[in-house]
N, C-alpha and C positions, 0 to 999 in steps of 0.2 A: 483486656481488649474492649473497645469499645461495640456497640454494637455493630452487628458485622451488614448489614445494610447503612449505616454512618461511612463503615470504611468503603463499601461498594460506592458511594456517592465522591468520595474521597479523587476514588479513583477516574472515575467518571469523569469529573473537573479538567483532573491534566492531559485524559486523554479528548476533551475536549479541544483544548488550546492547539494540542498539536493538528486534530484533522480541520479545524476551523485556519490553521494557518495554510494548511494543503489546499483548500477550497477556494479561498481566498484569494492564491497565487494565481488559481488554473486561471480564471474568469480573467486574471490581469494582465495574462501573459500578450494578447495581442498587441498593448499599448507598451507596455516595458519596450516589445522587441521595436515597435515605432519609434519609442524615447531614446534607443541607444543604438536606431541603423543598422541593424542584425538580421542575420540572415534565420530560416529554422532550424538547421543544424545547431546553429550558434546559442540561442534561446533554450531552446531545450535541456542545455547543463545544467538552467535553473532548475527545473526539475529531478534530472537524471543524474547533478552532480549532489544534489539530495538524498534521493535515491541509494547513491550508490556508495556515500559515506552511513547513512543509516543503515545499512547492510552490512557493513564491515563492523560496525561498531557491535552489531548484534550479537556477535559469537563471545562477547567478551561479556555478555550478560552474566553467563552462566557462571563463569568463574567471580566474575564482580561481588554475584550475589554471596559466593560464600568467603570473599575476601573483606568485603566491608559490608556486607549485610544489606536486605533489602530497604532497611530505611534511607542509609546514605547513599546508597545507588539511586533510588525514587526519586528523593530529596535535588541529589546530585546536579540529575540528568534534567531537571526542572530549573535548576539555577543557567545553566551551561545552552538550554534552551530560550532562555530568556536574553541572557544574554546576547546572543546571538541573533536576536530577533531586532535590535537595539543599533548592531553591526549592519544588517539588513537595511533598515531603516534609515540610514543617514547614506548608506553609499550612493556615488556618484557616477559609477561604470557598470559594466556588465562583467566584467574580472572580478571589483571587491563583492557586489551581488553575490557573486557564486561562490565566495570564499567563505563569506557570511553565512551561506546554504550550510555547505560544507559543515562550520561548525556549529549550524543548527542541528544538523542529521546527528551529528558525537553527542548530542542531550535529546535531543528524539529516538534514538536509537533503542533505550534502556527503558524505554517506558511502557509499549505495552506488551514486551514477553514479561518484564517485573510483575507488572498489573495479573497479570493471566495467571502468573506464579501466585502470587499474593491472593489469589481468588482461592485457586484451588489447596491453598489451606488452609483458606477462610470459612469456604461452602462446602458440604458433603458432595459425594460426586453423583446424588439423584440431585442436584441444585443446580448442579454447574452451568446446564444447558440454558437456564431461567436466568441465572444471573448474568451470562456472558449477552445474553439478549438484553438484560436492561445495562451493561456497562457497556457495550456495543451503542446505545441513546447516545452516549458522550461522542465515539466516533462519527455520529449518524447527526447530532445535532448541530455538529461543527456542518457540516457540507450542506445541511437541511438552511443553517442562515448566511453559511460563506459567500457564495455565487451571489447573494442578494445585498450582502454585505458589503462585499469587496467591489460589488461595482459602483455602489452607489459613495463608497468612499474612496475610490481612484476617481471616480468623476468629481465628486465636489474639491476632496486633499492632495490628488494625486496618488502614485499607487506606491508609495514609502509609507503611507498612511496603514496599508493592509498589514504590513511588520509589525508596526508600532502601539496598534493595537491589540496585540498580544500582553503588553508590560502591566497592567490592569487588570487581566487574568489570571498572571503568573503569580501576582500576589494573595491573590485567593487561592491558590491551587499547593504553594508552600503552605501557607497559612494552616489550612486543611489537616496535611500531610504533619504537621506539628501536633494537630488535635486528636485528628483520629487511628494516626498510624506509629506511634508513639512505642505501642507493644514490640512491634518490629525490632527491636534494640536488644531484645531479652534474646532473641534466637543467635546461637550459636555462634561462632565465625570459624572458617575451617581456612588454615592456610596452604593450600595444595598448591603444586607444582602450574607454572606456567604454560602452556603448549607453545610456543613463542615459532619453532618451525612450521607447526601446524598454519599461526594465525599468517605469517609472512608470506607463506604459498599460497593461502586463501586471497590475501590481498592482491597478490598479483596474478591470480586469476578470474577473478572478477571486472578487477581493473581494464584488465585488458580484453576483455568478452567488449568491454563499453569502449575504447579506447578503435580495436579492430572496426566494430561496425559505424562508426563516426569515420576513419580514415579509409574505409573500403570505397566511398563512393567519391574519392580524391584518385587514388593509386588504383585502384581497381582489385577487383579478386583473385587475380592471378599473378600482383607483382611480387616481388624478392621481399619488399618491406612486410605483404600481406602473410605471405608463406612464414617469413621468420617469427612473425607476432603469432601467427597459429601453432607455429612448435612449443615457442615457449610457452604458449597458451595450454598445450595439451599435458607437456611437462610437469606446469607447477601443479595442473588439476593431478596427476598420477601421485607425484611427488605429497602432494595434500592427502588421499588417500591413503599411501600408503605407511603416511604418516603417522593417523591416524586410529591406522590399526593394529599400529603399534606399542604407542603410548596408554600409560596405564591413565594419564587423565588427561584424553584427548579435548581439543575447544570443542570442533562437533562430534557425540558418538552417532557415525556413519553406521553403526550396528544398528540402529532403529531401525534404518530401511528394508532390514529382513522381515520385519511387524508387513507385514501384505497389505493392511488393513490402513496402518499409518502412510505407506507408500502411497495407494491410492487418495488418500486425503490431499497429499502433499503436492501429486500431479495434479488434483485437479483446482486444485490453488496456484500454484504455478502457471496454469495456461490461461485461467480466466483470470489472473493476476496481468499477465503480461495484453491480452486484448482488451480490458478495461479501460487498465492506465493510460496502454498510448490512445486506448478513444474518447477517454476524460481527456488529455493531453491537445485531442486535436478536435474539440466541440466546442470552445471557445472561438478556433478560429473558422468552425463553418458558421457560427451563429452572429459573428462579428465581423468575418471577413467576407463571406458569400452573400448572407443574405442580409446585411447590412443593419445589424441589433447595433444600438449601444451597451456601454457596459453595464449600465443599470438595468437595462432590457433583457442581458444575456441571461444577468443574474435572478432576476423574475422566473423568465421561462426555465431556466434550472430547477428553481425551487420546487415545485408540484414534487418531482420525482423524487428528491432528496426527502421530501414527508411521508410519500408512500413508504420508502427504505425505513426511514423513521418509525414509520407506525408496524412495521411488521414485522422490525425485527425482534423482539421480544417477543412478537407472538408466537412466530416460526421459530426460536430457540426453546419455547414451553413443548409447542407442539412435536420440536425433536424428542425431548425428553421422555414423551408420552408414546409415539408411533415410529421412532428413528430418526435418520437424517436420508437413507436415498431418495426418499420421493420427494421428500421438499429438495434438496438439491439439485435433481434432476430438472424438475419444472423448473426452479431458479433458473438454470443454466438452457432452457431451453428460448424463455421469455425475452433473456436476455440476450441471445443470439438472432432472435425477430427484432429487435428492437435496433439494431447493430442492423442488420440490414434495411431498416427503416430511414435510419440516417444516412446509409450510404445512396440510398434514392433519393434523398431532399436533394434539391435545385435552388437556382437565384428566384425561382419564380415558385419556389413550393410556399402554399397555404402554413399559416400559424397552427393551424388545428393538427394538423400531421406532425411537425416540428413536437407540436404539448404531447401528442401520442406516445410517440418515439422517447421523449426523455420521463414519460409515465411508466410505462412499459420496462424502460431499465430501472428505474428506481423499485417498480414491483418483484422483477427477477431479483434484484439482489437484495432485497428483504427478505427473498424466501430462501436464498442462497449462504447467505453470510455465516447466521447465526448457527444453522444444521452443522454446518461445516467445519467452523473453529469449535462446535462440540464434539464433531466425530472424532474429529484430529485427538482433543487433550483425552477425550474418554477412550480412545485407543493403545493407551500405552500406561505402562502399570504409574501408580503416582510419584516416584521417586525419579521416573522420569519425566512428569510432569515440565519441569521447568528446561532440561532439554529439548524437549519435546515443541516448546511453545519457541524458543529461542529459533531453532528448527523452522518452523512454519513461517514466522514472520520475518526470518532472513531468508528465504526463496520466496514469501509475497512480495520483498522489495526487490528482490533480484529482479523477477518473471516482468515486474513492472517496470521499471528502469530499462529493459530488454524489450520491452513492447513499446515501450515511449522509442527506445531509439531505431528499433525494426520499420514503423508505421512512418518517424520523421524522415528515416533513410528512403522508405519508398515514395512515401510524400514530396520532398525532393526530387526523387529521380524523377518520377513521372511529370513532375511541374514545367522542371528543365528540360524534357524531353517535347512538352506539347509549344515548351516556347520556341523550341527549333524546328519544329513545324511551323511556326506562322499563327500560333491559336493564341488567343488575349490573355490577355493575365489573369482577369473574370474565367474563362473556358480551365485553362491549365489549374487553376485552385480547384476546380470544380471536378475534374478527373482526378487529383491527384488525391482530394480529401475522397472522394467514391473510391479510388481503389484500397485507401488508408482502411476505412470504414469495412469493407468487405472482406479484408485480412482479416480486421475482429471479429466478422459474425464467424469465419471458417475457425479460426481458433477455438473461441470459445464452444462450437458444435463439437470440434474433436472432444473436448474434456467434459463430455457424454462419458466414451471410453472409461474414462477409469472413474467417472460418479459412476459405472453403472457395477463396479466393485466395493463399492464404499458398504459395509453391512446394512443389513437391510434392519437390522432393531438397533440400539445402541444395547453396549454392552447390559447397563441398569438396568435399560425396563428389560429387556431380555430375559435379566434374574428374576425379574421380580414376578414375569409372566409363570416362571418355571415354581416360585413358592405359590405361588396360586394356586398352578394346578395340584 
């Protein structure tokens, strides 16, 4: 094995590519939805139809890994990624766009529960916290130059340009993956049984969680179409469980959620997952739409925030290691709910300095949020669960988000259409509709206080290690 901070950087690389391609998209999404006469409902599948094949693909980590091994799954999901980025980049509609998403998410999907897996048998689990903060740089440094990135090359190339500059990464990031993760190949392969009913019900109930709340604000919530999509929606969820718990090698073991400990992680990922995303989702178009940024502007005044997240997160994963994860999470989670109601008070006529506050302020909570977090979670659960565990987490962070992106566009919408039937400008109607958008998120993320405020108050390490002391 090569040295295991080689392989940390390794990993870091590809999970660059992928949050650099996220960051990128958000800042563009204003001009796409102008290049292709879209409405937000409509726009938002670039997102959410990302989202929400990322998310299905995830449960198949777990078995991937021990059917073909962590190298050619890494490997794999980097190639399938790329590719895709490629498809992105030359389409011509808002249908092949999305297709293209689609099967970006099938090679984004595997990458960073692998990554997490691959850590935690790389680094002792008093490391883990440290490490997951400096490969957490890679996520953080993707969005820290995306926003600044992607505006300033949708402005000079047009925004096909933000895809295609993925292909130049990808070949560093295999490259890498050849040098330093090589040993991967030596580990075992287990050929176990498929969960194939498990994975089919999971499909079609996710699907349609995203599917209902897109056609709720057509048909209404009380029509025949809405009622039947909510049976079968309850159904395939039951049907998934209790599938699950019956299978001797279930895709998700549902038994983790008895861990108290893991449960609480997982809720409070889930909520600040889903108030995040739809407010990353929808700060493009108050910084471009309302208060009249360019793209290069938007991505600017981005930036500051995405450095603070930058700069703290390794700190706040060290500092978990040492004193826990509740009180940095908490503060995280509290900062960031100020910051969420900061945005929902900007106007056509708010000052620049409030605008920098506000996106300072989120970038500081979720440096101190992140890192505590995705350590509480993996050092929650003994290490053989590990890699369920992680599979786990990062397929409810993309659910909770894809479900916050379409909750926030749904009321976004309704309220826009609602002030235009009043008689109020187009300027008025964005401006209520993003302030209620905004104000969903701070209430949100304030709930998922709640269950941070069960998350252990030392990690399990230092815990032990207080106890050899004394």
């Amino acid at each position: 094995m090569k040295n295991k901070y080689v392989v940390l950087s390794t990993l870091m690389i590809g999970t660059f590519m992928g949050s650099l391609d996220s960051s990128i998209v958000n800042v563009s999404l204003p001009i796409i939805k102008e290049d292709f006469n879209c409405r937000m409902d409509q726009i938002q599948w670039v997102v959410t139809g990302y989202m929400l094949s990322f998310s299905l693909f995830m449960p198949l980590t777990s078995w991937l890994k021990d059917r073909i091994g962590f190298f050619n799954l890494y490997v794999g999901g980097l190639v399938v990624f790329t590719i895709a980025s490629l498809f992105c980049g030359i389409a011509q509609n808002l249908e092949t766009l999305i297709i293209g998403r689609i099967i970006q998410a099938i090679g984004g999907g595997s990458l960073n529960p692998t990554a997490m897996a691959i850590m935690s048998t790389v680094f002792p689990k008093e490391e883990r916290g440290k490490a997951i903060g400096w490969w957490g740089l890679g996520s953080v440094f993707g969005p820290t130059i995306g926003p600044t990135l992607g505006g300033f090359l949708t402005r000079e190339f047009g925004w096909h340009s933000i895809f295609l500059i993925n292909l130049p990464i990808s070949v560093i990031a295999i490259g890498m993956c050849f040098y330093s993760l090589g040993f991967l190949k030596q580990v075992p392969k287990k050929y176990e049984k498929f969960d194939f009913k498990g994975f089919v019900s999971l499909t079609i109930f996710l699907s349609l969680i995203q599917f209902v709340l897109v056609r709720v604000e057509s048909v209404g919530l009380l029509s025949y179409e809405t009622v039947i999509l909510l049976i079968v929606l309850i159904a395939s969820l039951a049907y998934f469980i209790h599938t699950e718990l019956r299978t001797t090698a279930p895709l998700l073991n549902i038994r983790l959620f008895r861990n108290k400990k893991f449960t609480s992680c997982i809720l409070v990922t889930v909520v600040r997952s889903a108030a995040l995303f739809g407010g990353l989702f929808l700060l493009p178009f108050l910084l471009q739409g309302l208060l009249h940024f360019n793209e290069l502007e938007s991505g600017l005044i981005m930036f500051p925030g995405a450095l603070f997240m930058g700069i703290l997160m390794p700190i706040s994963g060290t500092m978990a290691d040492k004193f826990g994860s509740r009180k940095l999470t908490i503060a995280g989670l509290i900062i960031v709910a100020f910051s969420m109601y900061l945005f929902s008070e900007l106007g056509a006529q708010s000052n620049l300095t409030w605008v920098l506050v506000a996106v300072c302020l989120r970038g500081v909570g979720l440096g101190l949020l992140i890192s505590p977090l995705s350590s509480a979670t993996i050092n929650s659960v003994k290490f053989e669960e590990v890699t369920m565990a992680s599979s786990i987490n990062s397929l409810l962070l993309q659910v909770g988000g894809s479900l916050g992106i379409a909750i926030l566009t749904f009321i976004h919408q309704n309220v826009y259409n609602n002030k235009i039937d009043l008689d109020f400008s187009g300027a008025e109607a964005e401006q209520f509709a993003l302030h209620r958008g905004f104000t969903i998120s701070c209430i949100l993320v304030t709930l998922a206080l709640i269950p941070a405020s069960r998350i252990p108050s030392k990690n399990l390490v230092t815990a032990k290690k207080e106890i050899v002391e004394i």
